[in-house]
BATORGU-292496 format. One record per residue (C-alpha): x, z, y. Coordinates in Angstrom, 1 decimal. Last residue first. Example, Ala and Ser with C-alpha at 12.3 -4.5 7.8 and 13.67 -1.06 7.14 Angstrom:
! BATORGU-292496
13.7  7.1  -1.1 $
12.3  7.8  -4.5 $
//
This chain:
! BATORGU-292496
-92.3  81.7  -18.7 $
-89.5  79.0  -20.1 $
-91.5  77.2  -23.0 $
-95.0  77.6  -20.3 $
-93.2  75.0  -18.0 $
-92.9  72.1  -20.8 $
-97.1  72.3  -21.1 $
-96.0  68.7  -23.4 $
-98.5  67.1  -21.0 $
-97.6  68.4  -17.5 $
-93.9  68.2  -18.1 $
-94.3  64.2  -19.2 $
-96.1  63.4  -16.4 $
-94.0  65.0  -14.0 $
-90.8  63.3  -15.6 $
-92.4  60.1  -15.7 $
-93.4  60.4  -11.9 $
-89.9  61.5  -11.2 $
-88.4  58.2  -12.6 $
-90.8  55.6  -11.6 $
-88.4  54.1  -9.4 $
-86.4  53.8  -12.9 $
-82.4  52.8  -11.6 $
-81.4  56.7  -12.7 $
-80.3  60.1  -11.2 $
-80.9  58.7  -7.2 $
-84.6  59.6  -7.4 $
-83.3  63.3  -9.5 $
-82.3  64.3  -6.1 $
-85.9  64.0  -4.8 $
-86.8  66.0  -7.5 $
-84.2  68.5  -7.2 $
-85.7  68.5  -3.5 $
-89.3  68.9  -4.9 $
-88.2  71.9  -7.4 $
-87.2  73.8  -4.2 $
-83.9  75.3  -3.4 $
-81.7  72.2  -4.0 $
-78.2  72.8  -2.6 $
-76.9  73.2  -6.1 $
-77.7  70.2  -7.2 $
-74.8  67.9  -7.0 $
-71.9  69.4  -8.5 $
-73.8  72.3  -10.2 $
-76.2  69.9  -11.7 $
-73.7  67.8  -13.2 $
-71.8  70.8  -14.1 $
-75.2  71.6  -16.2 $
-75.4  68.2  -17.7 $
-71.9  67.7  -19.0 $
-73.0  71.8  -20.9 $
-75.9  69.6  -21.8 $
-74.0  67.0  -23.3 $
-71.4  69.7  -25.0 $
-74.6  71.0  -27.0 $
-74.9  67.6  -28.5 $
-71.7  67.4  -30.3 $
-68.4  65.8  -30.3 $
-69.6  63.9  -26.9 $
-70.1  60.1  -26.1 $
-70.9  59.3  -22.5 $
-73.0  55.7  -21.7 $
-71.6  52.3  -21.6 $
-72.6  51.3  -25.2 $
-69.4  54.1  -25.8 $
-67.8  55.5  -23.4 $
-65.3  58.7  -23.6 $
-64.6  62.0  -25.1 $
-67.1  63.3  -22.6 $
-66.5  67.2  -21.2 $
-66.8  66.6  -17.4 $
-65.4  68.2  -14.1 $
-66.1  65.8  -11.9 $
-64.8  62.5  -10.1 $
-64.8  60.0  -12.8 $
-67.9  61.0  -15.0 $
-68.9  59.1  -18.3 $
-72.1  58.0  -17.4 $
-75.2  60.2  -18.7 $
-77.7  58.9  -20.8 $
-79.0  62.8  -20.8 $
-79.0  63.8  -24.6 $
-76.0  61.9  -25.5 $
-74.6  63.1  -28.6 $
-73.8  59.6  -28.8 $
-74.2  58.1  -32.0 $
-78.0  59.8  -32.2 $
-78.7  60.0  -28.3 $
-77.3  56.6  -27.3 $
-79.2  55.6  -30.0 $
-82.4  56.6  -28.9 $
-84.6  58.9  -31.0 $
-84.6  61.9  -29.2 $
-87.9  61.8  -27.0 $
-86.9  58.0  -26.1 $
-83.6  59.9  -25.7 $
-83.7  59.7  -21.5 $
-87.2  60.8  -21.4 $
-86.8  63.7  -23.4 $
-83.9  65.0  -22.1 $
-85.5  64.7  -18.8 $
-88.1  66.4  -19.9 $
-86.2  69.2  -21.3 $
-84.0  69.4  -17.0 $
-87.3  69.3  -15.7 $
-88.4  71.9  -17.9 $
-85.1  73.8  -16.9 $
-85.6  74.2  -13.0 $
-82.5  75.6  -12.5 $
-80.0  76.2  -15.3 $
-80.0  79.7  -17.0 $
-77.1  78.7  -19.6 $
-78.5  80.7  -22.0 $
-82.1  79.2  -21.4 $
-81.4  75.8  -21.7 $
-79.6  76.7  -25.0 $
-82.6  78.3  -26.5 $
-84.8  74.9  -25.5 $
-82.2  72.9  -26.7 $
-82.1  75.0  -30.0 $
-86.2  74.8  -29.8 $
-85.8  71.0  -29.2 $
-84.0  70.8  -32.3 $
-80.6  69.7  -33.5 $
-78.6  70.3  -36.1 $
-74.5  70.7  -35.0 $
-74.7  74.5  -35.6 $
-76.4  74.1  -38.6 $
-73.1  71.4  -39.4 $
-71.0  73.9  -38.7 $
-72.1  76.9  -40.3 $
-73.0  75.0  -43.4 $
-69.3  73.4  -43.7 $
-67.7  77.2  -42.8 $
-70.2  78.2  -45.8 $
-68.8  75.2  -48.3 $
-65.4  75.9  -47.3 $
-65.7  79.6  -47.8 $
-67.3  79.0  -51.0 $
-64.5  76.5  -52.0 $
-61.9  79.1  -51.2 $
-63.4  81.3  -53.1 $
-63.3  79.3  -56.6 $
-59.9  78.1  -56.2 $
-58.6  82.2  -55.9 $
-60.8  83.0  -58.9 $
-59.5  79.9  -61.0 $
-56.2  80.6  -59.8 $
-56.6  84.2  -60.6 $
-58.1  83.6  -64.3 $
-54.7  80.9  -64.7 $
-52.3  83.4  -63.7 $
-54.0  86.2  -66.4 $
-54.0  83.3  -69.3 $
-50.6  83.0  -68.3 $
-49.3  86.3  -68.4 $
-51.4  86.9  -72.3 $
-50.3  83.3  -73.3 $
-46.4  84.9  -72.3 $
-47.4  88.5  -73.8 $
-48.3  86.6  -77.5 $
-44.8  84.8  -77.4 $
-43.3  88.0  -76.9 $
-45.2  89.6  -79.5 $
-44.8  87.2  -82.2 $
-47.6  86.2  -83.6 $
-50.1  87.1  -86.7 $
-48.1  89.1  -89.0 $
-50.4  90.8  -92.0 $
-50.8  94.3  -92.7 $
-52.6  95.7  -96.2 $
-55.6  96.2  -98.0 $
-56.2  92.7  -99.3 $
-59.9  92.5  -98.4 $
-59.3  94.8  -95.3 $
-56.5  92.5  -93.7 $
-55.1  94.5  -90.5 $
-53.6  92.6  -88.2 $
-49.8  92.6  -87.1 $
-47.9  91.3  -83.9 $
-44.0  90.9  -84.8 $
-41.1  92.3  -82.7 $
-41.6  95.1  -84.8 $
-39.7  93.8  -88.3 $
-39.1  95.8  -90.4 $
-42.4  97.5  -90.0 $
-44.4  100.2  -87.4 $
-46.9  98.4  -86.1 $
-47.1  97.4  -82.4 $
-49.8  97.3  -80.2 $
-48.7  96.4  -75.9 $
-50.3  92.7  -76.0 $
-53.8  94.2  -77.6 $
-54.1  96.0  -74.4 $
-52.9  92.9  -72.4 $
-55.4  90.7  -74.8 $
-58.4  93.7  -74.2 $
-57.8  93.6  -70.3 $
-58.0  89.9  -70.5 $
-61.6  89.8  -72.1 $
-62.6  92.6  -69.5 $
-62.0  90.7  -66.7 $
-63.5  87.2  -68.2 $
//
């Protein structure tokens, strides 16, 4: 496309010395002479617009790679895995963080719940009244965040609220008793570390 409009502006500036030179002239071999084609300044406007419309179409073209990138970024940065929750876990250096995966486990039905899937709600936790908190608001009576990362971010001040006095994994434990109505709750938790070898994804 370049190099087709830099041969109509070069063409664009030829002129042939006639009567009239406001005329654009080829050369007819068969016939052995000049003939007009266009006038010039009619030519140079298709010439000008022909350039406008190759940057439009260049200009159009970029921005709808960079929206289709920025839309890849996001939405990869949106996908979940338990190896990104894993990863996260581990930048935000919580406490005891296979308690804090099987608890994420346990409370999405091992991400499947719907709490988890409309939700972003990795935890089932309660929108918060007291704390510092990032839900948007309730929804099937549980927390409903933009995106799953902001749950466990909820989840971390949660733990700095109300765990930070636990030096032991059996006191955050013994916290964890009052964390949901299941009396079962830390047995589940236990069991589900020792089987998924949850401690060995943080050594």
């Amino acid at each position: 496309m370049k190099v087709v409009l830099a041969s109509l502006l070069r063409l664009s500036h030829l002129k042939v010395e006639s009567k009239n030179s406001s005329m654009l002239y080829k050369y007819n071999k068969h016939e052995l002479k000049f003939e007009p084609v266009i006038k010039l300044k009619y030519f140079r406007w298709v010439v000008v617009m022909l350039v406008l419309m190759s940057f439009v179409s260049i200009n159009t073209m970029e921005i709808k790679d960079y929206e289709r990138i920025l839309e890849i970024n996001i939405n990869g940065e949106r996908e979940f895995s338990e190896e990104k929750l894993v990863r996260k876990l581990k930048e935000l250096n919580v406490k005891y963080p296979h308690i804090v995966l099987a608890q994420a486990k346990l409370e999405s039905n091992n991400y499947s719940s719907r709490i988890f899937i409309d939700n972003n709600n990795l935890f089932g936790m309660k929108e918060a009244r007291v704390r510092i908190n990032l839900a948007k608001g309730t929804q099937y009576k549980h927390a409903y965040y933009n995106t799953w990362q902001e749950s466990v971010l909820d989840y971390a001040f949660w733990m700095a609220t109300y765990g930070s006095k636990c030096k032991t994994e059996q006191q955050y434990y013994n916290l964890l008793n009052g964390y949901a109505e299941d009396t079962n709750y830390q047995a589940k938790l236990k069991n589900i570390i020792s089987k998924n070898n949850l401690k060995e994804l943080f050594n």
